[in-house]
Backbone as CSV, one residue per row, in Angstrom:
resi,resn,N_x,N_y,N_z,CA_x,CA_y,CA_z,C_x,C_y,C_z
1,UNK,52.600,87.939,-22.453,52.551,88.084,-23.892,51.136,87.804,-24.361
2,UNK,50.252,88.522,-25.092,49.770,88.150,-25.349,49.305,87.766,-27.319
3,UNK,48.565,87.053,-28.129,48.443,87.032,-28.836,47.656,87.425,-29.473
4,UNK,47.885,87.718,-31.167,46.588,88.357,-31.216,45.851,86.907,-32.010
5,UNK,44.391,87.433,-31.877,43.301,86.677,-31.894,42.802,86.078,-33.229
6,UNK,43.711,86.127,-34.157,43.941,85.214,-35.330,44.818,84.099,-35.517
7,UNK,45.544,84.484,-34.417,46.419,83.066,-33.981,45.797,82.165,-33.017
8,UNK,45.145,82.170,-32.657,44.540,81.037,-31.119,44.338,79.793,-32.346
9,UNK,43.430,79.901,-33.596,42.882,78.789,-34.227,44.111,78.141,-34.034
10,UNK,45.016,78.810,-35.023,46.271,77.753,-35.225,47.403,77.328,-34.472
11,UNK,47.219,77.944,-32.641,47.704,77.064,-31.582,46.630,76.091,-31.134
12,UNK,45.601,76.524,-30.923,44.532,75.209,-30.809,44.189,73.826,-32.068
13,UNK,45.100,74.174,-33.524,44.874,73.251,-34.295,46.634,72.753,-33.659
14,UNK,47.098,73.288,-33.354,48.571,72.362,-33.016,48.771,71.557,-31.881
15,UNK,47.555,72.091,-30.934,47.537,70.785,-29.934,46.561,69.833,-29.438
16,UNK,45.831,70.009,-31.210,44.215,69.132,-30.820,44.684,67.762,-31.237
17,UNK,44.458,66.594,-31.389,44.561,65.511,-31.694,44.224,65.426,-32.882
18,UNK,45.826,64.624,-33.413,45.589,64.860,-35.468,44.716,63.884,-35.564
19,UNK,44.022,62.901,-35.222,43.289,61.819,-35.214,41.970,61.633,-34.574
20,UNK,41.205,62.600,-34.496,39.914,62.846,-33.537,38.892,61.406,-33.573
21,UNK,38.012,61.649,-32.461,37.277,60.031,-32.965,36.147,61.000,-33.221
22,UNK,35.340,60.054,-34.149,34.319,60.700,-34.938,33.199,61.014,-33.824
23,UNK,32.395,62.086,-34.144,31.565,62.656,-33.329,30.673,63.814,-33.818
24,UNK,29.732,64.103,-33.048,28.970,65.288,-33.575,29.677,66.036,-34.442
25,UNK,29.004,67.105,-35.675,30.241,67.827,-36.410,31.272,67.397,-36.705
26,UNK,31.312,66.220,-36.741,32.184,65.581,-37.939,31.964,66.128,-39.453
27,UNK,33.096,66.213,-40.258,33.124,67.004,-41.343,33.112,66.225,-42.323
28,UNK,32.005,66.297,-43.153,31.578,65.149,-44.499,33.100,64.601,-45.188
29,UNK,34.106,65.964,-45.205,35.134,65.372,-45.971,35.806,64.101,-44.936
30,UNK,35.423,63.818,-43.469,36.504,62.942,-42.827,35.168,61.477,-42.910
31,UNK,33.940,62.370,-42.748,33.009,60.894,-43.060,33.728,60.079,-43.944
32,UNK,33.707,61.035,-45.546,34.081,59.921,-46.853,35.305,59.203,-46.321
33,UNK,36.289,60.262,-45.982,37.985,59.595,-45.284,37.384,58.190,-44.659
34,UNK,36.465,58.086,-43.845,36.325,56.967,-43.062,35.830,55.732,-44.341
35,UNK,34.828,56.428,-44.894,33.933,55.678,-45.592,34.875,54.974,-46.395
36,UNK,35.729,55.537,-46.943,36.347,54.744,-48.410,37.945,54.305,-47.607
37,UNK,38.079,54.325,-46.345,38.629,53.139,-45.259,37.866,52.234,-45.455
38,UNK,37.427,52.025,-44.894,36.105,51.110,-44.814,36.233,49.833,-45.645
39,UNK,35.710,50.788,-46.942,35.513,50.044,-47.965,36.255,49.124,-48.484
40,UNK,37.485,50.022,-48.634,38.959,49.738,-49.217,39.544,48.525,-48.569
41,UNK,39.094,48.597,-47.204,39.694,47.073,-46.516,38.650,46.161,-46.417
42,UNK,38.038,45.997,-46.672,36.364,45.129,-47.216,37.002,44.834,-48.491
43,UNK,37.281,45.447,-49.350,37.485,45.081,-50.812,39.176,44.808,-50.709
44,UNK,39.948,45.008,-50.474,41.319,44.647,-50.457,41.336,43.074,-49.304
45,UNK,40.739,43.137,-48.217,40.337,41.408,-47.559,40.138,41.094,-48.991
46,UNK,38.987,41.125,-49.201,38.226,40.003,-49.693,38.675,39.783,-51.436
47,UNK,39.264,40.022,-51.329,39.988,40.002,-52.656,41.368,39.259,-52.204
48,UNK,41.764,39.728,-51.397,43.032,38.634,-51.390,42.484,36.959,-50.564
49,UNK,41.449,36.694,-50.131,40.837,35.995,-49.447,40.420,35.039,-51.254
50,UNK,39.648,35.898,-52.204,39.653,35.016,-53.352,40.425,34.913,-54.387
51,UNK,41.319,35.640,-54.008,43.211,35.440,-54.920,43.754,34.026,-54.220
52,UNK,43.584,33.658,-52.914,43.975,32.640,-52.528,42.818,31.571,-53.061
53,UNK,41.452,31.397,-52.649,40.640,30.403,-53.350,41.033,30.313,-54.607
54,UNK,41.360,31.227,-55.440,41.260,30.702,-56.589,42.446,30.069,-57.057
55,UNK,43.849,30.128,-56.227,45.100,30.120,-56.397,45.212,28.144,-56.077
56,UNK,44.114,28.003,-54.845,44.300,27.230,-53.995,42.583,25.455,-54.424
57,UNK,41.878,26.219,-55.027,40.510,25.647,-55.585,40.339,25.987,-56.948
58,UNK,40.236,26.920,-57.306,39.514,27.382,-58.540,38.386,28.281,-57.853
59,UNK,37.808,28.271,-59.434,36.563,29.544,-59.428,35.315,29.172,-58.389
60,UNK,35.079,27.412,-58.032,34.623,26.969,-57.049,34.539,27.895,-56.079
61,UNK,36.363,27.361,-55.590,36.079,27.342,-54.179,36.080,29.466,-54.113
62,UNK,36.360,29.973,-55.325,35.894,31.428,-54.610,34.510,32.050,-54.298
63,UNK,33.729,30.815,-55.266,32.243,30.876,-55.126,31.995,31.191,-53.478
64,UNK,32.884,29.851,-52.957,32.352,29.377,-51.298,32.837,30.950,-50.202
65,UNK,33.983,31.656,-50.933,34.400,32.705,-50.391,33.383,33.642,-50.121
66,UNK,32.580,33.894,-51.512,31.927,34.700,-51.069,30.472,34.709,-50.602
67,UNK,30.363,33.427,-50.487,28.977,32.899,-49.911,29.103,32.717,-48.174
68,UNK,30.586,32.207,-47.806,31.008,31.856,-46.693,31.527,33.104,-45.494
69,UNK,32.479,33.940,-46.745,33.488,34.160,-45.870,33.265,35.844,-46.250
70,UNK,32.958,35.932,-47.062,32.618,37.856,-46.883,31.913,38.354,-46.316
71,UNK,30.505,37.447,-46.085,29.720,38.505,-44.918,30.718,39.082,-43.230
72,UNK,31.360,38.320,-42.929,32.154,37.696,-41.998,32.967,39.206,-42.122
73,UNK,34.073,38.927,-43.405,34.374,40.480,-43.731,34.051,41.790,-43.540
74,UNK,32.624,42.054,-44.276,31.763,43.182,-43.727,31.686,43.292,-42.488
75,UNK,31.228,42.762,-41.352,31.222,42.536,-40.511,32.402,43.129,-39.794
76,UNK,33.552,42.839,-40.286,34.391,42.799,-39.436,35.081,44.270,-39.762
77,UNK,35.287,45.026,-40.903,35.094,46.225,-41.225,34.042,47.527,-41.069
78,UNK,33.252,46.979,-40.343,32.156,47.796,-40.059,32.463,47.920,-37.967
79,UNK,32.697,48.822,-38.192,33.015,49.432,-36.653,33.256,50.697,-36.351
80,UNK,32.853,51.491,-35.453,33.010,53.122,-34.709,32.117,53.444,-35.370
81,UNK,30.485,52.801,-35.623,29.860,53.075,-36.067,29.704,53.543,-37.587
82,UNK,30.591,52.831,-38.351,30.639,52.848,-39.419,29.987,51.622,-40.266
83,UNK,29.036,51.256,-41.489,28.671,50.334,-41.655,28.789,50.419,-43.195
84,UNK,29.371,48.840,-43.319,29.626,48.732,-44.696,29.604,47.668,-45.173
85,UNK,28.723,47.581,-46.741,28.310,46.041,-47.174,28.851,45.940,-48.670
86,UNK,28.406,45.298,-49.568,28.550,44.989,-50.777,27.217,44.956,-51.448
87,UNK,26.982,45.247,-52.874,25.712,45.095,-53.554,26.109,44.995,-55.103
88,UNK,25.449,44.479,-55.784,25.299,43.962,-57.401,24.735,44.669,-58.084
89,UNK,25.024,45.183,-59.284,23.828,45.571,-60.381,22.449,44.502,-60.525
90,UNK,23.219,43.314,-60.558,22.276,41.804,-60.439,22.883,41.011,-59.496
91,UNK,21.908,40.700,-58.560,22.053,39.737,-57.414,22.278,38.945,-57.545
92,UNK,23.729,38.496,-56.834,23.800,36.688,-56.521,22.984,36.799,-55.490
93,UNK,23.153,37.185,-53.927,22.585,36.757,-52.963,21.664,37.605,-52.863
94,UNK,20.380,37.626,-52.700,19.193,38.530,-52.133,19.671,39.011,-51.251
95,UNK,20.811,38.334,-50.227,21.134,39.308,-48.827,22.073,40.368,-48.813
96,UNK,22.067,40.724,-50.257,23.492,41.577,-50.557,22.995,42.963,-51.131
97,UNK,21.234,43.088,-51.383,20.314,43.689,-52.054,20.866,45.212,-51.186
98,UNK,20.756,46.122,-51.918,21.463,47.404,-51.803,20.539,48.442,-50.506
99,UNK,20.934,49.064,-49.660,20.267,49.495,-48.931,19.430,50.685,-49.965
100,UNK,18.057,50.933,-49.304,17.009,52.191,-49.795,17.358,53.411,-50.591
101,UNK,19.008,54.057,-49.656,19.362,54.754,-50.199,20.123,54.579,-50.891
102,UNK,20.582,53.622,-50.968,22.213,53.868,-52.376,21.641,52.963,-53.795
103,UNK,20.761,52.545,-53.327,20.026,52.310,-55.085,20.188,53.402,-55.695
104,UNK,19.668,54.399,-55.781,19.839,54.988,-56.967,21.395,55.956,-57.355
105,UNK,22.127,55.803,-55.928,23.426,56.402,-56.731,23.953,54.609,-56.975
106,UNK,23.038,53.516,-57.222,23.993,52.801,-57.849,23.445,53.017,-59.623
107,UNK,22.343,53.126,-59.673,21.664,53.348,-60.926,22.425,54.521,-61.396
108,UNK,22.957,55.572,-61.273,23.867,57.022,-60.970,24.752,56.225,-61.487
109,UNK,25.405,55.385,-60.920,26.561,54.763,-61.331,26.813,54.073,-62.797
110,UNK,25.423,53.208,-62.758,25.354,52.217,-64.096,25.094,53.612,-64.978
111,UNK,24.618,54.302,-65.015,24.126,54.929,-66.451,25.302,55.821,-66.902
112,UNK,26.249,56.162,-66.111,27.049,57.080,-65.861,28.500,56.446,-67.135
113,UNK,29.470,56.645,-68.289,30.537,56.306,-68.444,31.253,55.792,-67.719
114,UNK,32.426,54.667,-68.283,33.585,54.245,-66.730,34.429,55.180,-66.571
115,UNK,34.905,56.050,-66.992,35.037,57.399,-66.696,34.818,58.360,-65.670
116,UNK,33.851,58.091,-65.713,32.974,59.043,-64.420,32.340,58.295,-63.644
117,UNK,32.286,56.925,-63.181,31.945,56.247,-62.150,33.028,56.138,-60.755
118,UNK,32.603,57.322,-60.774,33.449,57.795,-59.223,32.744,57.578,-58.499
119,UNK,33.123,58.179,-56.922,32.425,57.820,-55.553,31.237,58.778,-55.644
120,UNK,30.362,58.207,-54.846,28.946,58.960,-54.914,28.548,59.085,-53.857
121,UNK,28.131,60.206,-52.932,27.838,60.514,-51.358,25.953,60.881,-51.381
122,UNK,25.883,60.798,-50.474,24.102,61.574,-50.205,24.184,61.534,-48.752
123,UNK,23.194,62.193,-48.460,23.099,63.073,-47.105,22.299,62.148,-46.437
124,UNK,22.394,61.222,-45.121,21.209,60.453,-44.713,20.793,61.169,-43.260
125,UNK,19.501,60.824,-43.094,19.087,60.952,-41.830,20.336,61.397,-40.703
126,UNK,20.272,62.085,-39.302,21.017,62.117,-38.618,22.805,62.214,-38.513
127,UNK,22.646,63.079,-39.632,24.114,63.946,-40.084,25.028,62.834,-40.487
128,UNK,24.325,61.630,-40.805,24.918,60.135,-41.303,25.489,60.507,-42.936
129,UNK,26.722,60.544,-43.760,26.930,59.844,-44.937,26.644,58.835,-45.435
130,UNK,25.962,58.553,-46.623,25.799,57.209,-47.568,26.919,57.838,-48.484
131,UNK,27.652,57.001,-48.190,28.545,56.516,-49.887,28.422,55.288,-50.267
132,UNK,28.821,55.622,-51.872,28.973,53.859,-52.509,30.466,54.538,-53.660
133,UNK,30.722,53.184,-53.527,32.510,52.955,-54.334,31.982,51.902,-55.379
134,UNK,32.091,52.704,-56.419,32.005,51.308,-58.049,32.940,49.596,-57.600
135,UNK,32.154,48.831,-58.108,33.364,47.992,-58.271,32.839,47.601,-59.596
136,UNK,34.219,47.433,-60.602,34.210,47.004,-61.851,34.481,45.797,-61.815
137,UNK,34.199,44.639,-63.202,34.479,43.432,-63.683,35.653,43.531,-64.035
138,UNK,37.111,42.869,-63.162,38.070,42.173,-63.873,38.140,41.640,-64.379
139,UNK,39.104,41.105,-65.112,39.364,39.711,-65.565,38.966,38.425,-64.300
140,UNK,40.033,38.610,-63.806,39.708,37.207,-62.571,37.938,37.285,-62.201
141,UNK,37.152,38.109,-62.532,35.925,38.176,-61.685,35.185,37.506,-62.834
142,UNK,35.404,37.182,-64.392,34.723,36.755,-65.226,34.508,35.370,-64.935
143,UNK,35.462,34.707,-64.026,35.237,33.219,-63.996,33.840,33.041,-63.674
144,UNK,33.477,33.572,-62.470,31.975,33.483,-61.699,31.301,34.030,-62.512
145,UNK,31.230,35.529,-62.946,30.548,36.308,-63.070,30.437,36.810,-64.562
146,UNK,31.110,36.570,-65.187,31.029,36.359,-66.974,30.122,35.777,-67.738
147,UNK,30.558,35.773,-69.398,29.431,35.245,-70.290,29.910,33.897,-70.160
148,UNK,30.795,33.487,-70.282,31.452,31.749,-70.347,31.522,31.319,-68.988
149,UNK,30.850,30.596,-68.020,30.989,30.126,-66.476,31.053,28.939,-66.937
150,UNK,32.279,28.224,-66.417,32.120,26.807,-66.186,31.680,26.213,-65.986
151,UNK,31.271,24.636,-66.066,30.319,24.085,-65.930,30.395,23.589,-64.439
152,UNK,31.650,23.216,-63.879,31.478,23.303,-62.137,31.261,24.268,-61.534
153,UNK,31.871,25.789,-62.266,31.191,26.390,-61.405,29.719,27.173,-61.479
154,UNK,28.927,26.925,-62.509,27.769,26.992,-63.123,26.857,25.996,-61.401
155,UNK,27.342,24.480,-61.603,26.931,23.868,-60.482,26.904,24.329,-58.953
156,UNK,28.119,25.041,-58.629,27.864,25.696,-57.431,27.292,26.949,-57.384
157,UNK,27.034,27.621,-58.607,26.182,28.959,-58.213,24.627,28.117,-58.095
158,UNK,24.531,27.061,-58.882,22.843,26.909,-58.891,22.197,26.213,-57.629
159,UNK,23.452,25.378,-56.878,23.331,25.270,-55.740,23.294,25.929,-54.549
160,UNK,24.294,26.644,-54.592,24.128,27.997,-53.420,23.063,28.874,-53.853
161,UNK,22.610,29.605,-55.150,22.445,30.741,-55.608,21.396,30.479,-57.159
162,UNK,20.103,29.439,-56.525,19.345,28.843,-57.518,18.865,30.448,-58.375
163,UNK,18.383,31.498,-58.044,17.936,32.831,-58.245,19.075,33.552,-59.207
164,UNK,20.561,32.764,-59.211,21.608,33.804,-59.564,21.188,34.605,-61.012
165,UNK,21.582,35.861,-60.775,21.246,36.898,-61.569,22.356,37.217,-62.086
166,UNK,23.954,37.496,-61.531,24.981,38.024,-61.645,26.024,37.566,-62.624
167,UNK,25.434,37.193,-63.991,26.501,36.150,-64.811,26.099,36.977,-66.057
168,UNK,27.305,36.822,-67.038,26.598,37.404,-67.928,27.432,38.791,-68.026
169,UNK,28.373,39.406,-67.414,29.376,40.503,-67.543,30.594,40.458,-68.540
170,UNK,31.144,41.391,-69.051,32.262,41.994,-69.402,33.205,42.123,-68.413
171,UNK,34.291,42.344,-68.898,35.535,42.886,-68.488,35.664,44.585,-68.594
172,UNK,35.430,44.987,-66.757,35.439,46.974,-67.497,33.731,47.134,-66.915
173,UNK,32.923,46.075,-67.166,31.560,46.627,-66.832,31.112,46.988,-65.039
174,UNK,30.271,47.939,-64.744,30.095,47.825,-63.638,29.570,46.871,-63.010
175,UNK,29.544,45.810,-62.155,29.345,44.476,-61.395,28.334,44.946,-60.008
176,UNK,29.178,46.339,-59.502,28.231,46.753,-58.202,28.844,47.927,-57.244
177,UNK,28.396,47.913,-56.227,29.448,48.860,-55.580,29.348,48.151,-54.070
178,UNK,30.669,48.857,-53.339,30.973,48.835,-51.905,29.670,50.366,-51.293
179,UNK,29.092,50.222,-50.260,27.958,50.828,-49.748,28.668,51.053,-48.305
180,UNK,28.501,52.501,-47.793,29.105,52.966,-46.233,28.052,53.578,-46.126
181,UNK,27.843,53.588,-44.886,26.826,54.200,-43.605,28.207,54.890,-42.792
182,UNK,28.004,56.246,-42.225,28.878,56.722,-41.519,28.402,57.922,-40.764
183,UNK,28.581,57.681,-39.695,27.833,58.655,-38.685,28.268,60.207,-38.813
């Protein structure tokens, strides 16, 4: 029997692996797929990591979360050559300072309505994706990061974070984004 030659694609898409590992010609749409994985469990950790500090300390001890325990996070979400961090409009930590390229789709971001602060891609070196994912000011994020900071926890940002820049937000405003590297 033979077939004709508009069918081979779609027996060879029925017995390729629905789950490929990433590789040369990888297709930008499965980069982002990866990228905003990535992210999503970087930001879903570490959010339930300071749903518990704060449940369990206060606005303190989520300070220590994310001074302590998110790099740790990144870290641990960043794998198959995928790399992914966190960054601020205004810096708490200098070590959180936005890579070369996604500065300006974070500036893209700030100038942009909350509306339209969607995901933002650019093309890097070596068929690599840069994306960045908004993250907005909640409520719960005003404790740290608001116009009213407590006065203990005022004390532990000036101790960890004598430089802190990141205070001083709304509820709704952009705060920063999640940043992917993806091969």
């Amino acid at each position: 029997m033979r077939l004709p030659l508009l069918a081979l694609p779609l027996l060879l898409s029925a017995v390729a692996p629905s789950n490929p590992v990433a590789g040369p010609g990888e297709t930008e749409a499965r980069q982002l797929a990866r990228a905003k994985s990535a992210a999503e469990g970087l930001r879903d950790a570490l959010q339930g990591q300071l749903a518990a500090a704060l449940a369990s300390g206060g606005p303190a001890a989520a300070v220590e979360v994310c001074a302590s325990v998110a790099p740790g996070l990144a870290k641990a979400h960043s794998r198959d050559g995928v790399v992914v961090g966190r960054t601020g409009t205004r810096l708490r930590n200098p070590g959180n300072a936005a890579p070369a390229w996604a500065r300006p789709l974070l500036e893209a971001l700030g100038e942009a309505p909350p509306e339209a602060r969607g995901v933002r891609t650019t093309k890097l070196p070596g068929g690599r994706l840069g994306v960045v994912l908004p993250i907005s000011t909640g409520k719960p994020c005003l404790q740290c990061h608001g116009t009213e900071v407590s006065e203990p926890v005022r004390e532990v940002l000036g101790q960890r974070y004598p430089a802190d820049a990141a205070t001083g937000y709304r509820e709704g405003e952009l705060r920063g984004a999640f940043w992917v590297e993806v091969p």
